[in-house]
N, C-alpha and C positions, 0 to 999 in steps of 0.2 A: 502838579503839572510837570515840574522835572521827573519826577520817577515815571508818568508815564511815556514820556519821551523818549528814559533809558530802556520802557518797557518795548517801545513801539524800534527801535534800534535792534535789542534783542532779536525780535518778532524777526527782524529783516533777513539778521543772519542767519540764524535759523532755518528761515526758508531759503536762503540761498545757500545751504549746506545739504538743503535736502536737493534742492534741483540740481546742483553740481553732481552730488551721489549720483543720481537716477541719470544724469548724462554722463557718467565717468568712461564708459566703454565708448562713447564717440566724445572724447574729451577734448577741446579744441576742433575741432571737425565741424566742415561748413555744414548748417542747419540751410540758409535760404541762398545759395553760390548767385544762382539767379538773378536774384534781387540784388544783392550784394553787389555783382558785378557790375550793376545797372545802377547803384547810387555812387559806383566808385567812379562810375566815366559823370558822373551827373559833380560828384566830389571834386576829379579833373577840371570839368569846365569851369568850376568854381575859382578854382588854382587858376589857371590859366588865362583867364578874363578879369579877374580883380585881387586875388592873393599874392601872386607873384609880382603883376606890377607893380602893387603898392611896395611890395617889401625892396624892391630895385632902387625905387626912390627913398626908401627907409635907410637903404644903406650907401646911397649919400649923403646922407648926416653927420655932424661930426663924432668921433668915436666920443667922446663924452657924452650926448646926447642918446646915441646905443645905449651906452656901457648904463648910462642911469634910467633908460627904461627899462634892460635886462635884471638892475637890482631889482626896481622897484615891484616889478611885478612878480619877480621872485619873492621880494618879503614877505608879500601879501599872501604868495601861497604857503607860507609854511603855518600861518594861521589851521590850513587842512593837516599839516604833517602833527601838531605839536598834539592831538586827540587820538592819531592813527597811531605814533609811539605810544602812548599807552595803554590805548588795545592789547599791543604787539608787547606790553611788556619791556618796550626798552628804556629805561629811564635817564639814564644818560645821552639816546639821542635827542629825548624828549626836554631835559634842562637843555641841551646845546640850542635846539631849534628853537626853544623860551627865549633864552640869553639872548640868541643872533636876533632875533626879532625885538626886545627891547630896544636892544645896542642900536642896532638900525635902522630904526621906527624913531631912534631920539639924535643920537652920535650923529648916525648914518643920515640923517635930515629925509624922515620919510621912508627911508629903505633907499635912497639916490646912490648913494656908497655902501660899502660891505668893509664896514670895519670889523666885525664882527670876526669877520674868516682871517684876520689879521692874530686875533686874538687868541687864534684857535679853535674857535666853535667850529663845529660842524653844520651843515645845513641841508640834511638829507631828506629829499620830498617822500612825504608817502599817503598812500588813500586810501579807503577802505579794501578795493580790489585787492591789492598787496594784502593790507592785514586778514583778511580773508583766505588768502593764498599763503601767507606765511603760516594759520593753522594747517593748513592741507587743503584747502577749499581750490576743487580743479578747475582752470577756465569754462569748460561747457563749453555750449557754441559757440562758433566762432559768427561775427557779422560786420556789417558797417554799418553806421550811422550817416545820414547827411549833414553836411559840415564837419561833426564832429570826429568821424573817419572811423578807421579800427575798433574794436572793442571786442568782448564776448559776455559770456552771461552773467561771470561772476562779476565781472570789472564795469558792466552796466549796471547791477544792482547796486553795486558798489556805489558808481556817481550818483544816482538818484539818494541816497541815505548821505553820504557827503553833502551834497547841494541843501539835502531840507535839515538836517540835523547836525553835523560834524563840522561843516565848514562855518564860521563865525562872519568872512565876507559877504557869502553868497546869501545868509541870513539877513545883517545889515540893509545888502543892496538887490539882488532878486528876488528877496522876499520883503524889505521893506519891513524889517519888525527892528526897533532900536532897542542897542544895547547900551548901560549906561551913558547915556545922550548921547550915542554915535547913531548917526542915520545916512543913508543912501536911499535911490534910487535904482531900479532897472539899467538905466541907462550909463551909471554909472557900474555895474559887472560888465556889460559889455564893451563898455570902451575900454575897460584893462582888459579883457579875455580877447578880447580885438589887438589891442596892445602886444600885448604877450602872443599868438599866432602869428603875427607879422615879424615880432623880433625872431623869434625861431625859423621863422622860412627864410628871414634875411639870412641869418647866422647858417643856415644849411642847401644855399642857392646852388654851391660847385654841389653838393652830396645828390642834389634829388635832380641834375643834371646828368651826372653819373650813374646813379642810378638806372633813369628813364634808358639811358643811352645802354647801358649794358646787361640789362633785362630783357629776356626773352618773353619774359610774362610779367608784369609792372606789378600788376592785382599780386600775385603771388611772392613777388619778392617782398612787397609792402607789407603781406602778412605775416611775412616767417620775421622781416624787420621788427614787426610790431610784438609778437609771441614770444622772439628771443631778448627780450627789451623785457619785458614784463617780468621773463622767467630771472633775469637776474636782480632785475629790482627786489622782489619779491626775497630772494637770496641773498640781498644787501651785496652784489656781485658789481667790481666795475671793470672795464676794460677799454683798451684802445678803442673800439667800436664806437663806446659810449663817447668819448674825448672828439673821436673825428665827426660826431653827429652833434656834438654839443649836448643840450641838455632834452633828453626827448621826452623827461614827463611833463614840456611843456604842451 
C-alpha cells in the first residue's frame, strides 16, 4: 500500500513536469484572465463581507492570544514542510523542521509557543509547488482559485498531492484516515485553515490597505505579489518584502 502511494506521488510529478515543459514558453502567463478576474472580484467580495471583518475583531485580542494562534497553526503546517525537505534533498531543514515540531508539539504546549526558534531550529515552510520548482519545474498558468486565491499549474498540482498524500494533518482531519490513534474530523481542517487565514489578514490589514490604495490594477499587483513570493520561496530567498507582509505561505 505504501509503495503504491510512493508510486501514485511519483505518477503526479511526473506529469506535472510534463505539463510545465509543454507550457514553458507561456510560463506563468494567464491561461483563463477572464475567469480569473471574475473569481478575483467574487474572492474580493469574500474579503470584504466576512474576511476582513472578522480578522478586525481578531486583532482585538490580546497579543497573547494572536501570538498563540499564529504558533499554533504554524506547527501544524510544518507537518507539510518536514516530507517537502526531503523531496528537495535538504536534511538539515528537514531535522530542524522535526525538532521545532517536537519541541513545540510538547515544550511549546501544542505549538501555543515557539520555543523551538529559541533554540535555534529553523522553521521553513515548504510544499510540493516549491519542491517541484526547486527541480526546475516552471509555474505554467497562471489562475485563481475561489477562496483559495492565486495559484498556477504547478503550485495547484502541488496542493492536490500535499492534501491527499504529503500532508499528515490534512490526512488525519479532511480525509479522516487515523494515524496511530490520532483522528480528526473535516471540521476540524477547517477551523485551523479558517484560523490561520484570519491570523494573516489580521497581521497584513495596513499591507492590503495599501496595497488596494496604491494600485492601479489590484488583480495585477496581487499577482506579481503572489509570483514574486513563490519565486523566492522556491530559492530559499528572504527579504524585507517578505518581513513587511509577514508570513505569506500562509
Amino acid at each position: 500500500m505504501e509503495f503504491k502511494k510512493i508510486r501514485i506521488i511519483l505518477y503526479t510529478i511526473l506529469l506535472s513536469i510534463f505539463l510545465s515543459v509543454s507550457a514553458n514558453a507561456q510560463s506563468e502567463k494567464e491561461c483563463f484572465e477572464k475567469v480569473s478576474r471574475g473569481i478575483f472580484k467574487f474572492n474580493q467580495g469574500f474579503d470584504n463581507i466576512i474576511l476582513e471583518p472578522v480578522a478586525k475583531v481578531y486583532n482585538k485580542l490580546p497579543e497573547p492570544v494572536k501570538n498563540g494562534t499564529g504558533n499554533f497553526t504554524s506547527n501544524i503546517a510544518t507537518l507539510l514542510s518536514i516530507p517537502n525537505h526531503l523531496l528537495q534533498g535538504e536534511l538539515r531543514y528537514a531535522g530542524h523542521a522535526t525538532g521545532s515540531f517536537v519541541i513545540n508539539s510538547t515544550i511549546g504546549i501544542l505549538g501555543l509557543s515557539n520555543p523551538a526558534a529559541k533554540l535555534g531550529l529553523e522553521n521553513q515552510k515548504e510544499d510540493l509547488g516549491q519542491t517541484l520548482g526547486s527541480y526546475g519545474v516552471k509555474g505554467g498558468c497562471y489562475f485563481v482559485l475561489p477562496i483559495l486565491g492565486p495559484t498556477t499549474l504547478r503550485d495547484s498540482v502541488g496542493m492536490v498531492v500535499d492534501n491527499n498524500y504529503l500532508d499528515a494533518f490534512a490526512r488525519v482531519t479532511w480525509h479522516e484516515r487515523e494515524i496511530k490513534s490520532i483522528s480528526g474530523s473535516k471540521l476540524d481542517y477547517v477551523g485551523i485553515k479558517s484560523a490561520e487565514a484570519i491570523d494573516f489578514r489580521g497581521d497584513n490589514m495596513l499591507n492590503f490597505e495599501s496595497l488596494e490604495k496604491n494600485s492601479i490594477d489590484l488583480y495585477a499587483a496581487q499577482k506579481s505579489l503572489y509570483l514574486q513570493n513563490r519565486s523566492k520561496k522556491i530559492k530559499n530567498e528572504t527579504g524585507t518584502d517578505d518581513d513587511a507582509w509577514g508570513d505569506l505561505d500562509k
